[in-house]
C-alpha positions in Angstrom: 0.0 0.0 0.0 1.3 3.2 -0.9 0.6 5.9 1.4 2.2 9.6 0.5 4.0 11.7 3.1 1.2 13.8 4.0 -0.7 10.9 4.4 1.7 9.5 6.8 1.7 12.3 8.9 -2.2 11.8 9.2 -1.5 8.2 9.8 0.9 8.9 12.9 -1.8 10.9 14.5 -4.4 8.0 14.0 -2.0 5.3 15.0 -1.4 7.8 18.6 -4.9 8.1 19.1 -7.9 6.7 17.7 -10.6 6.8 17.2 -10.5 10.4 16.3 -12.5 12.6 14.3 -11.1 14.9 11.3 -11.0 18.1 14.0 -9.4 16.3 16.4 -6.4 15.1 13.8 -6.2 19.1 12.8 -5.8 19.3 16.5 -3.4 17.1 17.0 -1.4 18.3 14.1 -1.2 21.9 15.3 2.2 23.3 15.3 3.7 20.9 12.8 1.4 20.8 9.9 -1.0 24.1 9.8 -3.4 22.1 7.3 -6.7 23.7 7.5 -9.4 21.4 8.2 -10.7 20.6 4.9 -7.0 19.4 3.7 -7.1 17.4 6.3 -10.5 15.4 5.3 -9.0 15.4 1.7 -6.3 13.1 3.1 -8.9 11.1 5.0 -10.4 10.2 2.6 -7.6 9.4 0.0 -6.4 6.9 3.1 -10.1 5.6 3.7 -10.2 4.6 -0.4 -7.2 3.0 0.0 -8.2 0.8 2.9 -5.2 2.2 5.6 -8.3 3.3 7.7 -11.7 2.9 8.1 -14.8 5.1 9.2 -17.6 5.2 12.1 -20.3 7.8 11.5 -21.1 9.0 15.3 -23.9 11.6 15.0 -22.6 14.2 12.4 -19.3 13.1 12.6 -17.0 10.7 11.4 -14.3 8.8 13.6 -11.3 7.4 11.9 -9.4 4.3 13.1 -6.2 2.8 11.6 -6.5 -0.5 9.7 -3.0 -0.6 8.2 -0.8 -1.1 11.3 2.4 1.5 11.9 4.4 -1.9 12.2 3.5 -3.3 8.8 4.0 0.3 7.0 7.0 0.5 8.7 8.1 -3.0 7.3 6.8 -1.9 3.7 8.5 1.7 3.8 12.3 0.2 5.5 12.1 -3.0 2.6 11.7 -1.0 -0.1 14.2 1.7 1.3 16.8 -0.7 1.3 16.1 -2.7 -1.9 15.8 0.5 -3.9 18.7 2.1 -3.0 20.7 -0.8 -1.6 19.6 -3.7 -3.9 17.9 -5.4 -1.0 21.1 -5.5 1.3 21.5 -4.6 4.7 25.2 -4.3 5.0 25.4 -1.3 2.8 22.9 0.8 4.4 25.0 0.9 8.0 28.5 1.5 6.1 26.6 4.1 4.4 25.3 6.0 7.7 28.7 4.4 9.6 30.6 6.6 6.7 28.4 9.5 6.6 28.8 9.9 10.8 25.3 9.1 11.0 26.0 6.4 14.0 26.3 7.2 17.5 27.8 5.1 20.2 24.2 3.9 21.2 23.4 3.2 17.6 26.3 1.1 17.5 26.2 -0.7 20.6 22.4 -1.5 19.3 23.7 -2.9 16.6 26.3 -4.6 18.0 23.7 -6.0 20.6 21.5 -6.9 17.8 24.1 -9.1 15.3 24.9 -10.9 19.1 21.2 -12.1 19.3 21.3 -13.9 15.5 24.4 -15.2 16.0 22.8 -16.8 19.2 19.8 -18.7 17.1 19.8 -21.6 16.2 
């Protein structure tokens, strides 16, 4: 599913806090995106016809939930990141942020942490 960046900041809102209802996601959105409230139903309703969410009329209102979970988006976005620009491959995307000075010490000891916990599996 392909879900545009304003859509995903709509998304991140919903996945907070839902149910909500159009005013409250303009609410929730004040101070990082100004979108008046009719921008913001516009991108309700392009994620509504594409499934991510789904719709409860309550009284004269609607109240939007999440269907598409922030995990599996997530998954979709990162997959695609790498195989687009790294042909699928892991590796190069941390010697690309490790040459870049993207890394901090946490990030590395996360890592470090992480490759230690598949080289326990079996």
């Amino acid at each position: 599913m392909s879900i545009s960046e304003a859509e995903a900041v709509v998304m991140e809102v919903l996945w907070r806090c839902h149910p909500s209802s159009a005013e409250d996601v303009v609410a929730a959105l004040a101070g990082k995106a100004e979108w008046a409230e009719p921008t913001v139903k516009t991108l309700l309703n392009r994620l509504l016809n594409k499934g991510a969410i789904r719709a409860e009329k309550e009284g004269r209102r609607y109240l939007y939930s999440p269907v598409l979970s922030r995990e599996a988006w997530v998954g979709q976005q990162s997959s695609g990141l790498v195989e687009r620009l790294f042909g699928g491959r892991v590796a190069p995307l941390v010697a690309h942020f490790s040459e870049h000075g993207k890394l901090s010490a946490d990030d590395i000891a996360e890592l470090k942490r992480l490759i230690a916990e598949l080289d326990d599996e079996p």
